[in-house]
N, C-alpha and C positions, 0 to 999 in steps of 0.2 A: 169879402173880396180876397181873392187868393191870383197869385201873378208866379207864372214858373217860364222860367228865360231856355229858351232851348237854340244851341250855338250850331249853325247849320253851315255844313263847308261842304259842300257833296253837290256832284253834280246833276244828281237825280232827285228829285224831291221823296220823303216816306209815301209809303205806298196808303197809310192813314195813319190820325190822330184820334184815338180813344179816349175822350173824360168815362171815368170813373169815380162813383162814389156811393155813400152808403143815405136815402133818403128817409126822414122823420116825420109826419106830419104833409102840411101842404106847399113846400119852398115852390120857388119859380128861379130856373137854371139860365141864367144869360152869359154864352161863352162867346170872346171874339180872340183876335190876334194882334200883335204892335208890329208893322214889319219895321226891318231894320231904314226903310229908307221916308218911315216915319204914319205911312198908313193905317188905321186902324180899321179892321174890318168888322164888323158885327156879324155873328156865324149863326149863332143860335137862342132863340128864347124859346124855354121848353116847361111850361107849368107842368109839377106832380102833382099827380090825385094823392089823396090819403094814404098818406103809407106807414106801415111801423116797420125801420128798418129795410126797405125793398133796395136791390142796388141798382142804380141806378147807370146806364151806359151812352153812350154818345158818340157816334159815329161819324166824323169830322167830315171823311170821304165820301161817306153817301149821305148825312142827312145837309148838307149846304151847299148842294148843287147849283140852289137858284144863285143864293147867295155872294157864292163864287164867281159865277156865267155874270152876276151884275156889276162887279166890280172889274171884270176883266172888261166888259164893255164899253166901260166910259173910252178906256185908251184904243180899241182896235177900231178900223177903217171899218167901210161899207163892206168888203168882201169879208172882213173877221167876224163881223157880226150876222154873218149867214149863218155861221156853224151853229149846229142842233145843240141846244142847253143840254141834252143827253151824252153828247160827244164829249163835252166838256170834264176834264177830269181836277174835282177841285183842289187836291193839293198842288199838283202843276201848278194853278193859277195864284195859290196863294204863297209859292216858294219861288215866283217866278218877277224878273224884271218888270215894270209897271210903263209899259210900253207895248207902241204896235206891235202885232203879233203875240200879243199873251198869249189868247186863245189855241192858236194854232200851230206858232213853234215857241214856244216859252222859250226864257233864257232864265237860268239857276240867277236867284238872288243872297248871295251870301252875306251870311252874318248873322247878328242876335236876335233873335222873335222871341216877344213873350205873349204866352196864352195867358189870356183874364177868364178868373171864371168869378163870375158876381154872382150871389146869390139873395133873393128878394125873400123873405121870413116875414110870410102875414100874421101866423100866429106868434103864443109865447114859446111854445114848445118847438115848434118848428126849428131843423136845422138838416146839415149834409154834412154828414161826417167822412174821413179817412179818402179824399180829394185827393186822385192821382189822374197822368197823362201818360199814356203810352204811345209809343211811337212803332210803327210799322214800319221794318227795312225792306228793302230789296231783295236781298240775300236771303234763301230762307232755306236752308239748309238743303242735304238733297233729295228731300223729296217734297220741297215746299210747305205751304200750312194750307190749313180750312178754312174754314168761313169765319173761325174767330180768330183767326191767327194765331191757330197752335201749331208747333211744328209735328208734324205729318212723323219723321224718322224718327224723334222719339217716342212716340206711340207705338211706331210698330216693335222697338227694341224694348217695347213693355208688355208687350203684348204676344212675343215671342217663347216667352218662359211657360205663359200657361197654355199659349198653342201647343206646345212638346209637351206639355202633363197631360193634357187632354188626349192628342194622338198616339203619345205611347201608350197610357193605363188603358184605352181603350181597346187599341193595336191589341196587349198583351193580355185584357182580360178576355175580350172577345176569342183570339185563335186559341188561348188554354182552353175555354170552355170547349169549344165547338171541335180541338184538338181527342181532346178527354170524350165525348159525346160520340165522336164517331166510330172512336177505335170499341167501345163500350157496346157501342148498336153491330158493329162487326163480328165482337167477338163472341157475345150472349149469342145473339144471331134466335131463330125460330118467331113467337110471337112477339118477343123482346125488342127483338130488329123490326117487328113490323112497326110496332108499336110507337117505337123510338121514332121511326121514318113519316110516318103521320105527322106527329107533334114536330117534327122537323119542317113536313110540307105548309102545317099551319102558320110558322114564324114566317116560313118564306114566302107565303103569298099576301100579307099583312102587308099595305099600304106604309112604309116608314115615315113619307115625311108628314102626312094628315095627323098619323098616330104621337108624333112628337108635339107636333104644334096644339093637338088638346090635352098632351100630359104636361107641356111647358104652363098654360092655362090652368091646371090642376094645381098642380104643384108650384110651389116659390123657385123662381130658377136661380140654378150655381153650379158651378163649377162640378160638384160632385151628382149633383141630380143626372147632369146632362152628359160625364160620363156613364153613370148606367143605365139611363134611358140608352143609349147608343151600344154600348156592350148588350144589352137586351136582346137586340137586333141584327148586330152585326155576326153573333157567335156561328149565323147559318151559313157562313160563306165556306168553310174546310171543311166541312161535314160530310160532304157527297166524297172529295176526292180520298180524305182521310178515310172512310169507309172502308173505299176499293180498297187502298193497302195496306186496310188490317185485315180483310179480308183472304189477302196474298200470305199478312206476314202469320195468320194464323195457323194455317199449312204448314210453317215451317219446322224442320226436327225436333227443336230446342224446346219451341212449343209446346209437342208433342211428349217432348222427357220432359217438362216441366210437371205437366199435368198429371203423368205416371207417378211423378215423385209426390203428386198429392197437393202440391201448391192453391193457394185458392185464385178464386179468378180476380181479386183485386192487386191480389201481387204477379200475375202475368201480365194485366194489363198495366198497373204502374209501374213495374220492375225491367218488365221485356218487350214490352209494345212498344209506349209511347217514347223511352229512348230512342228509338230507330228513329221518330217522327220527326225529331227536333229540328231539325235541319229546311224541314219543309214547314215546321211553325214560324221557323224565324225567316222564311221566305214568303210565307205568307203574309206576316208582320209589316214586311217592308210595301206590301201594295195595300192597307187602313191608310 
């Protein structure tokens, strides 16, 4: 038997009451409440199957609805006791004045409640260990919680770091490539370009999001898989326009003395091409 006192001055009752604990064997969980003006309620008997270790959880708010809806009934009139057992919201009823209108305008009952949680151990080994109660506020930060009562804002402020690793490395590895690829197909130019321009049209007409979801299948997914899955795909976006103006910049003088001077074609195209590009890689960047 375990007894945890919780001191209630608020004018809103917790949004729910959570038992927690770690179960062993086969216990039977009976939880109820003291209210301060002397009531005990019985909330819950809840046998475990065979378990080694399972945790075990318990949902104040939604699993003793009936429970609730029947104690709030003794005190309400013929009209309170119309309202649907579903309407009923039970920590209202169980944080609320023990009086007409529980049901349907509760009045805060302040003061001590203690939660009992009794546990029945048929066998020897049987037991429920590390027995805690959580409490639901009102307040949940801003952007609320989920269905377990996590808060919602720090999740997304966790999950913001590898949103920016994911869209930049991808951003940046994607427009290099497909930066590098097109001034390349530009400047070889002949069967090279045609060449290049094929294998280009085949990434781009490849279905992306089917192709993902059987290489996630494939493959263990992470962080780093699911960057190059996507740089895979995404490098064909700069390629067509990147083409045209290496196409323009290969025309140019500079070009043309470069090549007199014997330069080879990987030092025009990394040395005197894709400088000029930069500007439009990193405008490309910003629409990944």
């Amino acid at each position: 038997r375990a007894v945890f006192e919780y001191e209630y001055s608020y004018d809103l009752p917790p949004l729910d009451i959570i038992f927690h604990g770690y179960a062993i064997g086969s216990p039977v969980i009976m939880l109820s409440i003291e209210r301060p003006d002397g009531h005990i309620i019985e909330l819950v008997r809840r046998p475990i199957s065979k378990s080694d270790g399972k945790k075990v959880r318990v949902s104040i708010g939604k699993d003793t609805r009936i429970e609730s809806y029947n104690f709030g009934a003794k005190f309400e009139n013929l009209e309170g006791n119309r309202i649907e057992r579903e309407m009923v919201k039970p920590t209202s009823v169980l944080f609320s004045e023990a009086k007409e209108g529980i049901l349907v305008y509760p009045s805060p009952l302040k003061g001590t409640y203690k939660l009992i949680a009794e546990i029945i151990l048929p066998g020897e080994n049987d037991e429920v260990v590390d027995i805690y109660f959580t409490f639901s506020g009102g307040v949940s930060g801003w952007l609320g919680t989920d269905s377990s009562k996590r808060d919602i804002w720090s999740g997304v402020v966790a999950g913001v770091k590898w949103a920016l690793l994911i869209g930049l490395l991808t951003a940046l590895t994607a427009v290099s490539v497909g930066v590098t690829y097109g001034v390349m197909s530009a400047y070889l130019g002949g069967w090279k370009d045609s060449l290049m321009q094929r294998i280009f049209e085949l990434f781009l007409g490849v279905p992306l999001l089917p192709v993902l979801i059987v290489m996630s299948a494939i493959f263990k997914p992470n962080i780093w898989i699911m960057i190059l899955m996507m740089s895979c795909f995404f490098w064909v976006g700069p390629v067509k326009t990147v083409r045209s103006m290496g196409l323009q910049i290969k025309e140019e003088t500079y070009i043309e003395a470069a090549q007199a001077f014997g330069a080879s074609s990987s030092r025009i195209i990394f040395k005197h091409m894709i400088p000029i590009l930069i500007p439009y890689a990193f405008a490309s960047m910003a629409l990944y």
